[in-house]
C-alpha positions in Angstrom: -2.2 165.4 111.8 1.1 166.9 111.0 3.0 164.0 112.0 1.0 161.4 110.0 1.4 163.6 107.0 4.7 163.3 107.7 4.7 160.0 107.7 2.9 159.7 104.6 5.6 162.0 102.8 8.3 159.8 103.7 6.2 156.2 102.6 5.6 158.0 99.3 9.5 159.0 98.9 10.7 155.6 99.4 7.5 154.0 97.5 9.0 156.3 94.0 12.4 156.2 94.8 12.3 152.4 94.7 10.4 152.2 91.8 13.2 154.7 90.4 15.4 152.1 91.5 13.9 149.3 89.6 13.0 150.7 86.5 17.2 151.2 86.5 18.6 147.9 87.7 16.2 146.4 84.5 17.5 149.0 82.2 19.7 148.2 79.1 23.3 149.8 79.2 25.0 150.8 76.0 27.9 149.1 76.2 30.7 149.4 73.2 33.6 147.9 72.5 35.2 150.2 70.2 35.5 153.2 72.5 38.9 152.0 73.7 40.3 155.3 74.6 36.9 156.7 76.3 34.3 153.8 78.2 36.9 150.9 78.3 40.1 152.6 78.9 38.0 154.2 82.5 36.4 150.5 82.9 40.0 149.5 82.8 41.0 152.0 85.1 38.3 151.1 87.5 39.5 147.4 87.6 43.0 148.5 88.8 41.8 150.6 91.1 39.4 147.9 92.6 42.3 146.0 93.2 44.4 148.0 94.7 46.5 149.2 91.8 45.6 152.9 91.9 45.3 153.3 87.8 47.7 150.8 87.2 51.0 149.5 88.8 52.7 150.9 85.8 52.4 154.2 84.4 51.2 153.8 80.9 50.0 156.2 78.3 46.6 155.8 79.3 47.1 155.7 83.2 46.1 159.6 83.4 45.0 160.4 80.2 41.9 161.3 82.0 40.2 162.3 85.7 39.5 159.6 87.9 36.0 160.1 88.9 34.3 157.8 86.9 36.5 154.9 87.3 36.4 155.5 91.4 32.5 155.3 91.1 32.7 151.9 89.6 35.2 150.6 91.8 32.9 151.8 94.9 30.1 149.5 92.8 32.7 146.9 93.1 34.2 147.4 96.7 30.8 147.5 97.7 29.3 144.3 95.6 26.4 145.9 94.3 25.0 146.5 91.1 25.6 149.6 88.5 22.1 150.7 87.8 21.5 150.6 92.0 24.5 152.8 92.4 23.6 155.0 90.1 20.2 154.9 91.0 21.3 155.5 94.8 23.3 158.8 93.2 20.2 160.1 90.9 17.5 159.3 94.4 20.3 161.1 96.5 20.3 164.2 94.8 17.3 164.9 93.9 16.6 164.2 97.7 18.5 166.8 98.6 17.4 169.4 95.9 14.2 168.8 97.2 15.5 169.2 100.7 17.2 172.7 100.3 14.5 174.4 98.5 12.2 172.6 101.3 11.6 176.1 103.3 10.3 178.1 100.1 7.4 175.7 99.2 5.3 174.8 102.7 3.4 172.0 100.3 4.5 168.6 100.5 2.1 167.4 97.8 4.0 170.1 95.4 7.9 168.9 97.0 6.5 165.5 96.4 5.7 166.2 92.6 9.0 168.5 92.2 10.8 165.2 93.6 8.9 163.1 91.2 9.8 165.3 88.3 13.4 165.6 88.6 14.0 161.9 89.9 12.7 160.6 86.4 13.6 163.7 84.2 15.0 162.2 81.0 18.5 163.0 80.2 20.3 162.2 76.7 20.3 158.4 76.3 23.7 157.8 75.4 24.8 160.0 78.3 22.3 158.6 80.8 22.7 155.0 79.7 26.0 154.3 78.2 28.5 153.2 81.0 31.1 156.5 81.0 31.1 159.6 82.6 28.7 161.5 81.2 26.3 160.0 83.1 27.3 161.1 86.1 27.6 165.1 85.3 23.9 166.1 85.7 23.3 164.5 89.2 26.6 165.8 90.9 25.7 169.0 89.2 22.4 169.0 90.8 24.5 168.2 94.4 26.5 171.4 94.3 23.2 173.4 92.8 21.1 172.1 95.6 23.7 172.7 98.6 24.6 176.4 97.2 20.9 177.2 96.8 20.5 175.7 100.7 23.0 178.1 101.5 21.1 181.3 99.7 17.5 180.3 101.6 19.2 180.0 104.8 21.6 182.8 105.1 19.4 184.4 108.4 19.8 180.9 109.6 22.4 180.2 112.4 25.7 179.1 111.3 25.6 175.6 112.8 22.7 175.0 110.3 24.6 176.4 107.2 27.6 174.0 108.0 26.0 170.6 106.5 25.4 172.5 103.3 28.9 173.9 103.1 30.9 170.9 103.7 28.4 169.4 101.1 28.7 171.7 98.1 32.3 171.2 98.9 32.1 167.5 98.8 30.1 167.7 95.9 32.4 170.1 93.9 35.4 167.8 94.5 33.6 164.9 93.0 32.4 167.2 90.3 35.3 168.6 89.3 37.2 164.8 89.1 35.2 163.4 86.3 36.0 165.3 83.4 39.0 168.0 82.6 36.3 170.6 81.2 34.7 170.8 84.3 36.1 174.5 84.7 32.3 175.2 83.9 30.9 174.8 86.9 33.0 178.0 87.8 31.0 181.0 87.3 28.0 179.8 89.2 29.6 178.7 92.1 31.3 182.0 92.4 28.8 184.0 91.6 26.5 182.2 94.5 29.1 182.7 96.5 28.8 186.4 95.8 25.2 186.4 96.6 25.6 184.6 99.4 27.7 187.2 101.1 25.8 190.6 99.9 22.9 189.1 101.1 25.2 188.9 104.6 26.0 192.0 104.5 24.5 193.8 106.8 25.6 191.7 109.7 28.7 193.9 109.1 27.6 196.2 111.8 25.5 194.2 113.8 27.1 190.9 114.2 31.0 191.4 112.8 32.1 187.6 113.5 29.0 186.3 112.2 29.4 187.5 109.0 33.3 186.2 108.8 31.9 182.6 109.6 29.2 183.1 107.5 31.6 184.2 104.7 33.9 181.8 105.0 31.1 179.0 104.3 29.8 181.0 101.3 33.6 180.5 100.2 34.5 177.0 101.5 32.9 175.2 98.3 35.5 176.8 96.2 38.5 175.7 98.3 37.1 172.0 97.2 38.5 172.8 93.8 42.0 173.6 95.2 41.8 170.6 97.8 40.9 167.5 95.3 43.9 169.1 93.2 46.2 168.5 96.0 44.7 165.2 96.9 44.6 163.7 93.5 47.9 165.0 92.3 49.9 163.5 95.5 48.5 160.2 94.8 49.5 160.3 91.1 52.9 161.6 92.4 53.1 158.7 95.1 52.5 156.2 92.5 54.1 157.5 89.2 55.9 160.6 90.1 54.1 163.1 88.3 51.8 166.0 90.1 49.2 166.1 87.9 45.6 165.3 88.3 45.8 163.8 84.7 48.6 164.2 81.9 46.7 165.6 79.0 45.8 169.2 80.8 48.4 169.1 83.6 51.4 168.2 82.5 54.1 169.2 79.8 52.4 167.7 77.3 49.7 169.5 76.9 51.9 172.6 77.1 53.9 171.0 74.1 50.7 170.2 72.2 49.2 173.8 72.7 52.7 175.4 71.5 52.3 173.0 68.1 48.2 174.0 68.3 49.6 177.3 67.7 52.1 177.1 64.8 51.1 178.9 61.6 51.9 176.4 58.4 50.8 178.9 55.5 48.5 176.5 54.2 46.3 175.3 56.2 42.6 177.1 55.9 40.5 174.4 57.5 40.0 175.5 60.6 38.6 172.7 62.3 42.3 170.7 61.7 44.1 172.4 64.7 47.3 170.6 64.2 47.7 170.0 60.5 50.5 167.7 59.1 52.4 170.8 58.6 52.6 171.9 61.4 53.9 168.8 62.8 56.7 168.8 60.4 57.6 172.3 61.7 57.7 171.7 64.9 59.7 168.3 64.2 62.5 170.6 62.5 62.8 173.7 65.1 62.5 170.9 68.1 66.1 168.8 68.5 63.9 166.6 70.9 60.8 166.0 68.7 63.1 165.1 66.0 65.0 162.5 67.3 61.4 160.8 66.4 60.2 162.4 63.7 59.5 159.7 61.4 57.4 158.1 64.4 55.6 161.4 64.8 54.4 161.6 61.2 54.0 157.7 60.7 51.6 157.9 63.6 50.2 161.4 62.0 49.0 159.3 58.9 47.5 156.5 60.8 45.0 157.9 62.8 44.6 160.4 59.9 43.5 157.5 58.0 45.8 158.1 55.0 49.1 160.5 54.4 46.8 163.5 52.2 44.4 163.7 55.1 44.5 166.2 58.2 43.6 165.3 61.7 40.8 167.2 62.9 39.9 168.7 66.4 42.0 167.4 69.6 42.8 164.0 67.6 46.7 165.2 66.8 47.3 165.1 70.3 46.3 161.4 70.8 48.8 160.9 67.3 51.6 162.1 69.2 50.8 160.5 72.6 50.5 157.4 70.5 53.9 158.2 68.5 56.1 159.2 71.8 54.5 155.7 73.7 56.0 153.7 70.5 59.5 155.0 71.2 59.5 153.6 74.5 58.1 156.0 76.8 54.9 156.3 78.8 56.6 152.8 80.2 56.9 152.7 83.7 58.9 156.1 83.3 56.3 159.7 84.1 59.2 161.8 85.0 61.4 160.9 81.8 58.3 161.3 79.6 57.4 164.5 81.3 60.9 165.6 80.7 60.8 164.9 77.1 57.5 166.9 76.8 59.7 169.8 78.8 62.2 170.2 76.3 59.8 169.9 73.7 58.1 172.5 75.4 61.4 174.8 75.7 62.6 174.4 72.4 59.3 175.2 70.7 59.0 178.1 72.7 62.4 179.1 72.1 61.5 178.7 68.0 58.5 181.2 68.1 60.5 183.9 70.6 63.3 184.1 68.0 60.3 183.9 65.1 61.3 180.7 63.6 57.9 179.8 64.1 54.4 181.8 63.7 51.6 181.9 65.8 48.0 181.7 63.6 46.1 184.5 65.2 43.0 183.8 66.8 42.0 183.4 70.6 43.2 180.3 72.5 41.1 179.2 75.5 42.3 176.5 76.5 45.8 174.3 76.2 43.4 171.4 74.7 42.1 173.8 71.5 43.2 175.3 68.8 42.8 179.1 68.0 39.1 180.7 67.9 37.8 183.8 66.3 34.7 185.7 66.6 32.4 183.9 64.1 33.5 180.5 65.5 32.0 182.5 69.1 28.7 183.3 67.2 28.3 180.3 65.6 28.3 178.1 69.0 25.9 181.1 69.9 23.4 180.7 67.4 24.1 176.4 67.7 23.7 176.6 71.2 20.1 178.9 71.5 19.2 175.8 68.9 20.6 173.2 71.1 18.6 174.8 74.4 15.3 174.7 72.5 15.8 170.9 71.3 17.1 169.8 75.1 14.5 171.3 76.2 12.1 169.3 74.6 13.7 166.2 75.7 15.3 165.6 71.9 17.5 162.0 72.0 16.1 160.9 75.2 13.9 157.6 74.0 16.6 154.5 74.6 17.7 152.3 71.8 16.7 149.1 70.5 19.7 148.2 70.3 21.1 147.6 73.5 18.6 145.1 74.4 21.3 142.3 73.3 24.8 142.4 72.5 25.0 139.9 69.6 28.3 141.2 68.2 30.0 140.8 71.8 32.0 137.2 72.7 31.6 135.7 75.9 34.6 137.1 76.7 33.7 140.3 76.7 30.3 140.1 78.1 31.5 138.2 81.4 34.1 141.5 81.6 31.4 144.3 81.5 29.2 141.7 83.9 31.6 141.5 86.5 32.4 145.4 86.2 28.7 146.2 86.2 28.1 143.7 89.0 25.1 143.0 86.8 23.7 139.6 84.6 23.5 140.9 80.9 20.9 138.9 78.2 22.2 136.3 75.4 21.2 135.8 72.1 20.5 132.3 70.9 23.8 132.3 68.9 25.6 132.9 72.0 24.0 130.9 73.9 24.0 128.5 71.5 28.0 128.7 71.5 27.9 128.1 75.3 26.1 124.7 74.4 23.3 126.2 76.3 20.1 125.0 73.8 18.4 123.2 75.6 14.2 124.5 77.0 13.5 124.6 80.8 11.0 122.0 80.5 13.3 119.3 78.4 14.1 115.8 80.2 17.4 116.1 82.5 18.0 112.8 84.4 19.0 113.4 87.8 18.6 117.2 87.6 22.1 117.6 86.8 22.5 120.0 84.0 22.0 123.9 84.3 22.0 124.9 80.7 18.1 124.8 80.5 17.8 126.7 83.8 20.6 128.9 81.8 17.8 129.9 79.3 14.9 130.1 81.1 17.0 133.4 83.1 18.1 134.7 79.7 14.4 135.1 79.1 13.7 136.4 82.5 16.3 139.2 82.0 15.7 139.8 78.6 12.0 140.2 79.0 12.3 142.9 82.0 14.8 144.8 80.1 12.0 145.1 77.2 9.1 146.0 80.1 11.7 149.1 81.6 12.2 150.3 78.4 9.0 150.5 77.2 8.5 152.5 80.6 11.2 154.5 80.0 10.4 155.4 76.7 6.6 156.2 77.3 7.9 158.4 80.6 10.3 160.4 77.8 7.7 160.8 75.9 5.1 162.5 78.8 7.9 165.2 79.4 8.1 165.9 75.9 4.8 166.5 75.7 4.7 168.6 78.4 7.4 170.3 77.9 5.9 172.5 74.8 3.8 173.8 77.3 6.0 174.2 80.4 8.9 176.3 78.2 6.9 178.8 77.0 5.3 178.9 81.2 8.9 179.1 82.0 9.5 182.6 80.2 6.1 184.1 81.7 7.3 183.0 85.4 10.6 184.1 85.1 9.3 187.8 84.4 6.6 187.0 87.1 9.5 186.7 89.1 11.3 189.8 88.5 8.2 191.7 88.9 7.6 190.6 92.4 11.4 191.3 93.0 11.1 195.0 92.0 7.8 195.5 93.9 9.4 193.1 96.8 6.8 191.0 97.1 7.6 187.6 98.7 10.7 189.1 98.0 12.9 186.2 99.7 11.1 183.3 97.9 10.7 185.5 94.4 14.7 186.0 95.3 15.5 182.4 95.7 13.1 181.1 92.8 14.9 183.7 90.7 18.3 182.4 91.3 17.5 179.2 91.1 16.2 179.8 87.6 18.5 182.0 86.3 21.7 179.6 87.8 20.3 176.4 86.2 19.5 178.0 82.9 22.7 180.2 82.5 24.6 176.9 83.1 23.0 175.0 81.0 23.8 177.7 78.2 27.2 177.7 78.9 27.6 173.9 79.1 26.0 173.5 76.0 27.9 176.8 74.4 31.7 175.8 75.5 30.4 171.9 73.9 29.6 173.5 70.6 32.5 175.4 70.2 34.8 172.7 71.6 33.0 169.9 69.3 31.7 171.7 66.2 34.8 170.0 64.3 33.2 166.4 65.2 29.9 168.0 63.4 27.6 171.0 63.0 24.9 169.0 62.8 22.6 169.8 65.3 20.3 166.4 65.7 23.8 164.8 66.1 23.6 162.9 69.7 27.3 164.5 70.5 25.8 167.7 71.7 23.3 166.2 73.9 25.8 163.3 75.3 28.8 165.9 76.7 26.0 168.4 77.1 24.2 165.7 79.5 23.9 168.3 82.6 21.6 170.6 80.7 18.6 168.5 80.1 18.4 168.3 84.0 19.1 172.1 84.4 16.3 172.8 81.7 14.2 170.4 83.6 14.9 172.6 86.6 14.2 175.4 85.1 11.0 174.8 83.4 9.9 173.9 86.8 10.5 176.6 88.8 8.6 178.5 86.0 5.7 176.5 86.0 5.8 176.7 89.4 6.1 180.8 89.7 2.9 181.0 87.1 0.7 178.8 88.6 1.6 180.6 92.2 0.8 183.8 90.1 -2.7 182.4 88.5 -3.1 181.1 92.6 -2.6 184.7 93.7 -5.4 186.5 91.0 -8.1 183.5 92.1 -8.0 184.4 95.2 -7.6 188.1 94.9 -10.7 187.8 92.6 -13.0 185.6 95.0 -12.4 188.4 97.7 -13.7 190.9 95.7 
């Protein structure tokens, strides 16, 4: 009996995770042209890297703006021939395998590890993040990977060490990746350290019983960290191998950004706005007290005005620093040339340093975080507070998550550009008439061709096929959005009432090792969904404040999944708790 359950548990896996699979190779990908230094710039990178080229045979000012994660997952599409929404798909079925998989010994139902599979396979993420080909889309599920394997790690810390190794090595794995697709991904931090933390007290008392089993078991606890340090090394030698620069990327590793932090910093007496963290002002300062930046000046400012859209308006946010890349590219560097450019960042560096130690410059007070920022006071801490308790409720509720009409078609695209993001998608994308028109492609399927030569009417009888099962996914997409919005103005509030369900039954130490692991599991996914969406407010309130904006829920992609989880586990803890009184109450 247990064996054809078995059975059945695996036919019903595959049955849903190939429907999963479906549903995503039909989907319609937001695809945009005008996000040259974000989507296509990684595309870009991608192709290079397909070929062979790393990010390019040339270092160019774009070659390591940015982590290479993204761009090595669409090269693997391409290395491997298959298509973008299967890959993805294969990531998304993956993970939520294995979440499934390492809280497997808490739950003995497979009925309930089949529905927590269901729910988290198909949990609706942010549209723009989940469907628009960039990064983003990627954060949630590798998040999911390293939440999973250090949760495995918590459940099965009586286990023996042989058993703990997979899960190790693969929070390690999955931590590398992780921490390669964006340059903010420093946020992932506290939770692996503090489940590392858990992971050993929990050990603890093998101190005295079983001395080297606790090292071993320590040092697995610990070895997910050491991925941080390790894809560091590994990325940075291949940058240096190629363009001679150790740096995982040039806009948070190198001297530029410690030039651009230094100019973040300098105090023009005018400036009140304090979303403009580099004003024109402050330029000009740091243009007269730096011999180095002044030798292009003119460049500096000129470039200043353009992106600023006009000479009486500021830059605002982390947009100076793509001015002055842009500027210092024009006078010939960023050319084949990363240690001469890195040099001239150095001594830009140096003599802006220099200028504030002897107080020819003035630092505005205020609390820098980061070498990507500007300066931050307390209110600016409260206000992403207050936006991001906001944010957490309208996540929560799946705000943002229905997809767009319009990505069914790209009528604005030429032919051009649709056969690029084809071939980098590995994936047939619909026409409109007009463009299919322009192809000479106007004739029906069932119109006379002598000879069966001619393969335009074929052409449009496959537009129509494609376009039709893009329409059918997204209406299933949409209507599966809307389901977990419905249900989740009833699952939040659950959520609360399990989570002190929870804490009760740790106190009293009931269950206490599945109330334990439920409780971190909760309180891990939620806190880090606070603090991804916190550091995004405070890093993006300049872009907007307002909250419906899709900004917060597209770079704060990973918390609809963690609020997913979390919801969950509540439900979960209250109906186990309603389970308990039932019975309690038919006994009596």
């Amino acid at each position: 009996m247990k064996k054809k359950k078995d059975v059945l548990f695996i036919i019903a896996l595959f049955v849903i995770s190939l429907y999963r699979l479906k549903l995503l190779k039909e989907s319609s990908w937001e695809l945009i042209l005008s996000t040259g230094y974000d989507d296509i710039m990684q595309m870009k990178n991608a192709v290079t890297m397909t070929a062979g080229d790393w990010l390019g045979g040339s270092y160019f000012y774009t070659s390591m703006a940015k982590n290479v994660g993204y761009p090595l997952f669409l090269a693997i599409g391409q290395w491997l021939n298959i298509s973008y929404g299967f890959l993805y798909g294969a990531v998304i079925i993956f993970a939520s395998l294995i979440f499934v998989k390492a809280i497997s010994p808490i739950f003995s139902s497979r009925k309930l590890l089949l529905l927590i599979y269901v729910i988290i396979l198909f949990a609706p993420i942010n549209h723009e993040a989940f469907y628009r080909i960039y990064r983003n889309a990627l954060v949630p599920w590798f998040f999911l990977l390293v939440l999973s394997c250090m949760i495995a790690l918590f459940i099965r810390h009586k286990e023996k060490v042989s058993k703990q190794i997979p899960w190790s090595i693969g929070a390690m794995a999955s931590i590398m990746y992780f921490w390669i697709l964006r340059e903010d991904s420093i946020w992932i931090f506290p939770f692996v350290f503090t489940a590392s933390i858990m992971i050993i007290i929990v050990n603890l008392p093998l101190v005295w019983r079983q001395r080297r089993e606790f090292i071993h078991k320590t040092l697995l606890a610990l070895l997910p960290l050491s991925g941080i340090i390790a894809v560091s090394i590994i990325i940075s030698a291949i940058n240096y191998s190629h363009y001679g620069i150790w740096a995982m990327n040039d806009r948070t590793q190198t001297y530029a950004p410690k030039a651009m932090s230094l100019i973040y910093r300098i105090d023009d007496g005018r400036t009140k706005d304090k979303d403009v963290w580099a004003s024109r002002e402050s330029m000009r300062l740091a243009i007269n007290e730096s011999p180095t930046l002044r030798k292009i000046g003119d460049r500096v400012l000129a470039s200043y005005n353009l992106w600023a859209g006009g000479e009486e308006l500021e830059l605002k946010g982390d947009i100076s620093q793509w001015s002055l890349r842009f500027a210092v590219e024009e006078e010939g560097y960023y050319h084949g040339n990363a240690r001469k450019t890195n040099t001239f960042y150095k001594k830009v560096y140096e003599e802006l340093t220099e200028a504030f130690r002897s107080g020819k410059l003035h630092k505005k007070s205020g609390i820098y975080l980061s070498s990507q920022t500007g300066a931050f006071h307390i209110s600016d801490f409260l206000q992403s507070t207050y936006m991001a308790l906001a944010l957490s409720r309208k996540i929560s509720n799946y705000c943002n998550t229905q997809v767009s009409d319009g990505y069914l078609t790209y009528q604005d695209f030429s032919e051009t550009d649709l056969t690029f993001f084809e071939n980098i998608l590995n994936t047939d994308l619909p026409r409109t008439s007009n463009q299919l028109t322009n192809l000479d492609v106007n004739k029906k399927y069932n119109d006379y061709d002598l000879n069966l030569t001619t393969f335009n009417n074929i052409s449009q009888k496959n537009n129509e096929y494609i376009l039709s099962n893009r329409k059918k996914a997204q209406k299933k997409e949409n209507l599966i959005a809307t389901i977990y919005q419905i249900f989740s103005y009833i699952c939040l509030p659950l959520s609360f009432l399990g989570y002190y369900f929870l804490i009760l039954d740790i106190v009293k130490q009931r269950n206490l090792q599945q109330s334990m692991a439920l409780f971190l599991i909760m309180t891990g996914a939620a806190l880090s969904a606070f603090l991804n969406i916190f550091l995004v407010c405070l890093f993006s309130r300049w872009i907007t404040t307002d909250l419906n904006s899709i900004i917060y829920g597209f770079y704060a992609s990973a918390a609809y999944l963690l609020y997913t989880i979390t919801m969950l586990i509540g439900t979960i803890a209250v109906a186990k708790k309603l389970r308990e009184s039932i019975i309690t109450l038919t006994d009596v």
